[in-house]
C-alpha positions in Angstrom: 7.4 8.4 -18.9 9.1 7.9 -15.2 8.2 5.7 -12.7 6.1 7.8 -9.8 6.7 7.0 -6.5 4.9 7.3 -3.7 6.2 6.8 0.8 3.7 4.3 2.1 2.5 5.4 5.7 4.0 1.9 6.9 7.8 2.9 6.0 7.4 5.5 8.4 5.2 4.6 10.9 3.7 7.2 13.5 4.7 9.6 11.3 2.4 12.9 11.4 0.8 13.3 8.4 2.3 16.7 7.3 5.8 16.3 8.3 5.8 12.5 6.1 4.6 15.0 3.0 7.4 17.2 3.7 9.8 14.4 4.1 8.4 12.6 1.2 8.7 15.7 -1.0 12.3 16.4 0.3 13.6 13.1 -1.0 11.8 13.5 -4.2 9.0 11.3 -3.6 5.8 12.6 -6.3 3.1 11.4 -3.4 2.2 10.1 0.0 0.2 7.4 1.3 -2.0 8.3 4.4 -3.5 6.2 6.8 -6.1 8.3 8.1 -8.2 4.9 8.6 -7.7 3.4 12.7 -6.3 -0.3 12.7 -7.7 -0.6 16.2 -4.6 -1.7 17.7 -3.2 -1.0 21.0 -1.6 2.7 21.6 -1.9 3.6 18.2 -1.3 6.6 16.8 -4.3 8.2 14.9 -4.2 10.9 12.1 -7.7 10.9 11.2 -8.0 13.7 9.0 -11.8 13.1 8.3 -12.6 13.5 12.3 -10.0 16.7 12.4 -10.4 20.1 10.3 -7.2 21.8 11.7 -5.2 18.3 10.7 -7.3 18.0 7.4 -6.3 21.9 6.4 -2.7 21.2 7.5 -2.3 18.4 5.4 -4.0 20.1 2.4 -1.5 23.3 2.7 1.4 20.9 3.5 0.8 19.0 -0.3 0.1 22.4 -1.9 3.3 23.8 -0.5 5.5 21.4 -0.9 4.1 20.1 -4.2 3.3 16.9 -3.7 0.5 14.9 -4.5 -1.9 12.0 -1.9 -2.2 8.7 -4.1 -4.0 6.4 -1.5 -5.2 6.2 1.6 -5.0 2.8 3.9 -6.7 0.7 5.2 -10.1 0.0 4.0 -10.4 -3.8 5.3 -12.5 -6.6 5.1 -13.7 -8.1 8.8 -16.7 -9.2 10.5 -15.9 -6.3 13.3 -15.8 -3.5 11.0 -18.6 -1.5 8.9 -17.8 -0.3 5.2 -19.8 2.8 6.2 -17.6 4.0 8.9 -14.7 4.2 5.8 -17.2 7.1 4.2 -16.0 10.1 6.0 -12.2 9.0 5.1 -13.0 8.3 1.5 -14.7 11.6 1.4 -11.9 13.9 3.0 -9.2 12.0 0.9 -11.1 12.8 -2.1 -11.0 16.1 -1.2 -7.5 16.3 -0.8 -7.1 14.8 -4.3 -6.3 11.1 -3.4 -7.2 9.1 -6.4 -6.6 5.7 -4.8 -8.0 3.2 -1.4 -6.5 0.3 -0.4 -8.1 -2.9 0.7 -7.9 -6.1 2.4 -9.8 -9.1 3.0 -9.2 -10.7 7.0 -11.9 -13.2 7.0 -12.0 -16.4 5.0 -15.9 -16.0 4.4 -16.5 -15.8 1.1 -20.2 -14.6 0.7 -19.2 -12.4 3.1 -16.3 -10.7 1.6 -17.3 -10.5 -1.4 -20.6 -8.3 0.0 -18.2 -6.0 2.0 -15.8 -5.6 -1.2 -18.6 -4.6 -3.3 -19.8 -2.1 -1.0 -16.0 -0.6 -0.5 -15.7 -0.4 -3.9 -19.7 1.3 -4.3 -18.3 3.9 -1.8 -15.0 4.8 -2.7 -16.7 5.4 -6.4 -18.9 8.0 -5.2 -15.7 9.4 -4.6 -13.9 8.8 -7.7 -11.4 6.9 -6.5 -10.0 3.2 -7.4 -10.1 0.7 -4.8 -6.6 -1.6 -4.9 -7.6 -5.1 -3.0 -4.1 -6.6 -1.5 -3.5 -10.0 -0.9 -1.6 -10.8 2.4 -0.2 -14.1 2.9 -1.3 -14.3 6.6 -5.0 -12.7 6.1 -8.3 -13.7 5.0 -7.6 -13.6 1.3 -3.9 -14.5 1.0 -2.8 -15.3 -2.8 -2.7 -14.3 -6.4 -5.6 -16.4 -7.3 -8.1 -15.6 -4.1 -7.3 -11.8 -5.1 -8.3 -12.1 -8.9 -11.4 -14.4 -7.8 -12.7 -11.6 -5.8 -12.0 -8.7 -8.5 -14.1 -11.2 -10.6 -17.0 -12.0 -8.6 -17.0 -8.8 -7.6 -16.8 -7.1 -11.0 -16.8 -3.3 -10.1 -15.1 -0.6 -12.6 -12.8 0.6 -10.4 -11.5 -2.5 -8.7 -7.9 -3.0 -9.1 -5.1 -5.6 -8.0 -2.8 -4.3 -5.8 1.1 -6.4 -5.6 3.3 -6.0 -2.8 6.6 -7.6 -3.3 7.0 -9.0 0.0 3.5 -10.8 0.1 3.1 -11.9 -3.6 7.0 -13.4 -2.7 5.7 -15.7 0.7 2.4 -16.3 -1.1 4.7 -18.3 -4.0 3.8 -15.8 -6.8 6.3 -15.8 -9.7 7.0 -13.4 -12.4 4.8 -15.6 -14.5 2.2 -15.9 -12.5 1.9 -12.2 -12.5 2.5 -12.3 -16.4 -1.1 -14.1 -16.9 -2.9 -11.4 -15.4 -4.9 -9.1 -17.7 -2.5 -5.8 -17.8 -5.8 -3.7 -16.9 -6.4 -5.5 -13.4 -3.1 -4.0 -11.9 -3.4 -0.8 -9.6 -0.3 0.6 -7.9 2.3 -2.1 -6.6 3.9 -1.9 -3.1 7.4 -2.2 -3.6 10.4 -3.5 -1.3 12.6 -6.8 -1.0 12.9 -9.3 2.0 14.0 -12.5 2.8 14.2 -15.5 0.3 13.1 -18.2 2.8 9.1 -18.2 3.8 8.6 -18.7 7.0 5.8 -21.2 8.1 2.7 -18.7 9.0 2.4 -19.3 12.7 6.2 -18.2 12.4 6.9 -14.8 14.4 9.3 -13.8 11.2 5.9 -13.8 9.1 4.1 -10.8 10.5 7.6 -9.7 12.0 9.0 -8.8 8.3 6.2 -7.9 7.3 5.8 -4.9 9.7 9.6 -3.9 10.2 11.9 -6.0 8.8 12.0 -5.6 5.1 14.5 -4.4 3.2 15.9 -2.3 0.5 15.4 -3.0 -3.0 18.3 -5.0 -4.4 19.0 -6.1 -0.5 17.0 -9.1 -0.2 16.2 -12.1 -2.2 12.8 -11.7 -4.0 12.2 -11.2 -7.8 11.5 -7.7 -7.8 13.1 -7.6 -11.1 10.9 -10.5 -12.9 7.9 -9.1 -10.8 8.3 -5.3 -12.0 8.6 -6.7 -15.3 5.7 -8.7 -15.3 3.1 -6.0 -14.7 2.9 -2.5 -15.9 5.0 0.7 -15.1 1.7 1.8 -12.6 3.3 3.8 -9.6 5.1 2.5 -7.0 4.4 2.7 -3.0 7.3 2.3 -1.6 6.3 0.3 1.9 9.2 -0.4 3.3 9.0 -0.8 7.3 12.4 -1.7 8.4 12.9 -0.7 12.7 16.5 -0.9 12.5 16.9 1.8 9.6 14.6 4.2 11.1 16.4 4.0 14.7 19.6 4.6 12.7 18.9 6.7 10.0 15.6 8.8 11.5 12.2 9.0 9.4 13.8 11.3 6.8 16.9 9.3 6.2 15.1 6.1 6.0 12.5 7.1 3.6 15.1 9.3 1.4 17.5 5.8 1.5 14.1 3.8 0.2 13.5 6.0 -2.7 17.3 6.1 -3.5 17.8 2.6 -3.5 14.8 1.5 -5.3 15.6 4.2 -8.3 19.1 2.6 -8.1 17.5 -0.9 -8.7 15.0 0.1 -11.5 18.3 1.8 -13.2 20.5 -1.5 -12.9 18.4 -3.5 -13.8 16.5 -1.9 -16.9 12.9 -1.1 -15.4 11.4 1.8 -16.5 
C-alpha cells in the first residue's frame, strides 16, 4: 500500500484554507492539515472554519472538488490559559468535514494538570470520532519520547496516539531505537522533514527558529529520517516543513510541491515504503 501524505498547515503558513487544498491536491498530496484552532499570537492569521459557515462550505467544496481528503486539524494544546471546551466547536466542524485526526501538545510542566486536560481533549475529540496525536516538542511542556508515552499511559484513552516529528524527536535525542521499543499500536501519523544535525542549547534562538522556518528537505539535513521511518510503521505522513527562504523563492505552491517531491524521492532511495 503507498505512503499517504498529507501538507501540514505550518509548511505553508497564512495560507487560506481552500487555496492550500488546491495546492496540496495539485502536487499530489492525498490530504491537508488545517489549523482552524487560534495560537493567540500577535497578527495572526485566523481560518476558523467552526466560527465561519461561508469559510466552512468553501473548504468542504474545495476537498470534494479537488479530491482531497482533511487528516488533522492543529493545535489542540495543553496550557493553564486555555479551556479544552473552547476546542469543541473545531473538533465538531472538522469532523464534519471528514478529518479523522487532532493534534496535541503539552506547554506546561504540571503533571496532574496535564494529564486532566489530555484526558478531556481526548474525551472530546472521541465524541467526534477522531484520534487525538499528542506531540512532544523539545522546547514545551512535555518535551521527549518518554514524557509523551508516560502521558498516553497515565492517560489510557482509546484513541490516544503518539505523534513523531522528525525535527523534535531529533533535538529531543530520540534514536531509531528508541522509537523501535515502542508498541507499533501507539504511533499516529508522523510529521516528517529534516534539519540540522547540531542541537542547539534551548534558550538558543536557532531552537524555535528551525523549528518554525528553517527546516529542510528530506535528504537535505542531517537527522535519521531513514532509521526513524523505519522504526515505526508506514502511518501517513504530514509533511511540516516551514522553511521562509523556499517559500519567498519558490511561492506556497512551489514550496509545498518541492516538499512532497523530495520526501517521495527519499522514501524511494532509500527503501521506505
Amino acid at each position: 500500500m503507498a505512503r499517504k501524505f498529507s501538507l501540514a498547515y505550518l509548511t505553508i503558513p497564512g495560507t487560506n484554507p481552500v487555496d492550500q487544498i488546491k495546492i496540496a491536491a495539485e502536487a499530489g498530496y492525498d490530504f491537508v492539515s488545517l489549523r482552524p484552532i487560534p495560537m493567540h499570537l500577535p497578527n495572526e492569521p485566523l481560518f476558523q472554519f467552526d466560527q465561519n459557515k461561508d469559510l466552512f462550505n468553501n473548504i468542504k467544496k474545495a476537498l470534494s472538488d479537488n479530491n482531497i481528503k482533511l487528516m488533522d486539524i492543529e493545535l489542540a494544546r495543553v496550557r493553564e490559559d486555555l479551556k479544552v471546551e473552547d476546542f469543541e466547536s473545531a473538533f465538531a466542524a472538522a469532523a464534519d468535514l471528514g478529518a479523522t485526526d487532532v493534534l496535541s501538545s503539552i506547554w506546561t510542566k504540571d503533571k496532574n494538570f496535564y494529564y486532566r486536560e489530555f484526558e478531556k481533549i481526548c474525551d472530546l475529540a472521541d465524541k467526534y470520532s477522531l484520534k487525538v496525536n499528542l506531540e512532544f516538542v523539545t522546547f514545551a511542556g512535555v518535551t521527549n519520547l518518554d514524557e509523551a508515552l508516560d502521558v498516553l499511559n497515565t492517560v489510557n484513552r482509546p484513541n490516544a496516539y503518539l505523534m513523531v516529528d522528525t525535527l523534535h524527536a531529533h533535538r529531543s535525542r530520540v534514536s531509531a531505537d528508541d522509537l523501535a521499543k515502542v508498541d507499533r499500536s501507539k504511533f499516529g501519523f508522523i510529521h516528517l522533514c529534516d534539519g540540522p544535525g547540531a542541537i542547539p542549547a534551548l534558550d538558543d534562538p536557532s531552537m524555535t527558529g528551525v523549528a518554525r522556518e528553517g527546516r529542510l528537505y528530506p535528504g537535505e539535513g542531517e537527522i535519521d529520517l531513514k532509521g526513524m521511518l523505519l522504526a515505526m510503521p508506514q502511518n501517513p505522513i504530514s509533511i511540516e516543513l516551514p522553511n521562509s527562504k523556499e517559500m519567498t523563492a519558490r511561492g506556497a505552491a512551489g514550496h509545498a510541491a518541492q516538499c512532497l517531491v523530495k520526501a517521495k524521492k527519499y522514501f524511494a532511495e532509500n527503501g521506505i515504503e
